[in-house]
C-alpha positions in Angstrom: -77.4 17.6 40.0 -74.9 19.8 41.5 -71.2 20.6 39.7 -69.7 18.7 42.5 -71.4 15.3 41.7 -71.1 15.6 37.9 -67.0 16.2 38.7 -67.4 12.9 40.8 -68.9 11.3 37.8 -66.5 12.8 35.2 -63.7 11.5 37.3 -65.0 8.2 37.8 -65.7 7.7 34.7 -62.0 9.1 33.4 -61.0 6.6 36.0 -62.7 3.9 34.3 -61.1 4.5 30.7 -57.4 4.4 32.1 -57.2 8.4 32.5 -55.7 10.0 35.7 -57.2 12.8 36.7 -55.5 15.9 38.9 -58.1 18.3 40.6 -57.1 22.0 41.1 -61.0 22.6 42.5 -60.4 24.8 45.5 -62.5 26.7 48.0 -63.9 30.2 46.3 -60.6 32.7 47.7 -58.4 29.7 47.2 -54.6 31.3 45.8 -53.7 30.0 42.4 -54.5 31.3 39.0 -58.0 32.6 38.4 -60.5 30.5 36.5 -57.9 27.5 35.8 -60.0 24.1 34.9 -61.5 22.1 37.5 -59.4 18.9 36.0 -56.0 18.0 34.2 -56.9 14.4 33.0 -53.9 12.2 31.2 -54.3 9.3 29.6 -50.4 8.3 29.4 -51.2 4.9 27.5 -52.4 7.1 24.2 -50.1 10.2 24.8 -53.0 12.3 25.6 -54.1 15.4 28.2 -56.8 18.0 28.2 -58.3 20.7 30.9 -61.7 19.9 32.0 -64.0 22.3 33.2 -66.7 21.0 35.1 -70.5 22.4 34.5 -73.9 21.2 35.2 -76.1 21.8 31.7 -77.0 25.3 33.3 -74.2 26.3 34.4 -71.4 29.3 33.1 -68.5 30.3 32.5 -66.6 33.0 34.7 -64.7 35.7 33.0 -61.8 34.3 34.5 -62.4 30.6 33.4 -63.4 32.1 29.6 -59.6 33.4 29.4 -57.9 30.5 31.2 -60.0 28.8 28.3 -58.2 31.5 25.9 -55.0 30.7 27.2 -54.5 26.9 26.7 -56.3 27.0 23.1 -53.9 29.4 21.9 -51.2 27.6 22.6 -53.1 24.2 21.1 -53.9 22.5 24.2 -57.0 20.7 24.2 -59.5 22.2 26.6 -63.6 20.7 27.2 -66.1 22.3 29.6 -69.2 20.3 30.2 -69.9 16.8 32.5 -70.0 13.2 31.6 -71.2 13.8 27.7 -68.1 16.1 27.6 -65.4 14.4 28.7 -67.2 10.8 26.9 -66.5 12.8 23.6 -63.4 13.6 24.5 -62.9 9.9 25.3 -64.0 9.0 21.0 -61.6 11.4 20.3 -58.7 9.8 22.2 -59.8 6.5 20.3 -61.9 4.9 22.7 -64.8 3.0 21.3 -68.2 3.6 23.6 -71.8 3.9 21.9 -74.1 5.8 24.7 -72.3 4.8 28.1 -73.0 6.8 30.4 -74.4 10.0 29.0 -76.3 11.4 31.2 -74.8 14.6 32.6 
């Protein structure tokens, strides 16, 4: 599975827990800061937000996503690379209750 279908199904699935989701993904070259996250997703119902950086179960970090990464921790923002396994953690964390759904990526 390619990054760009497990973003697809890391936003849908944001999408179906009441989360909006804001994508800086650009075109390699694109102008803005250098390895920010792929996703800003809010949940504005439990007061909650946290970059997500898309990867496939292969996939790595750039140097410049590992200090984007650097950045928000140090200033305590919440910040979760992975796919749909990731971001359901997150999810538990946020309070939502959801066994196994949908972990495959």
């Amino acid at each position: 599975m390619s990054e760009k279908q497990v973003q697809r199904d890391v936003i849908k699935n944001a999408k179906r827990f009441g989360c909006e989701v804001v994508s800086f993904s650009q075109p390699f070259g694109a102008l803005q800061t250098r390895g920010i996250a792929d996703l800003r997703i809010y949940h504005r119902d439990r007061n909650q937000a946290a970059w997500f950086e898309v990867k496939t179960p292969t996939g790595k970090q750039s140097p410049g996503q590992v200090a984007f990464q650097s950045l928000v921790e140090s200033v305590g923002e919440r910040y979760v690379l992975g796919g749909v396994s990731a971001l359901l953690s997150l999810l538990r964390e946020w309070g939502f209750s959801l066994g196994t759904l949908g972990e495959e990526s």
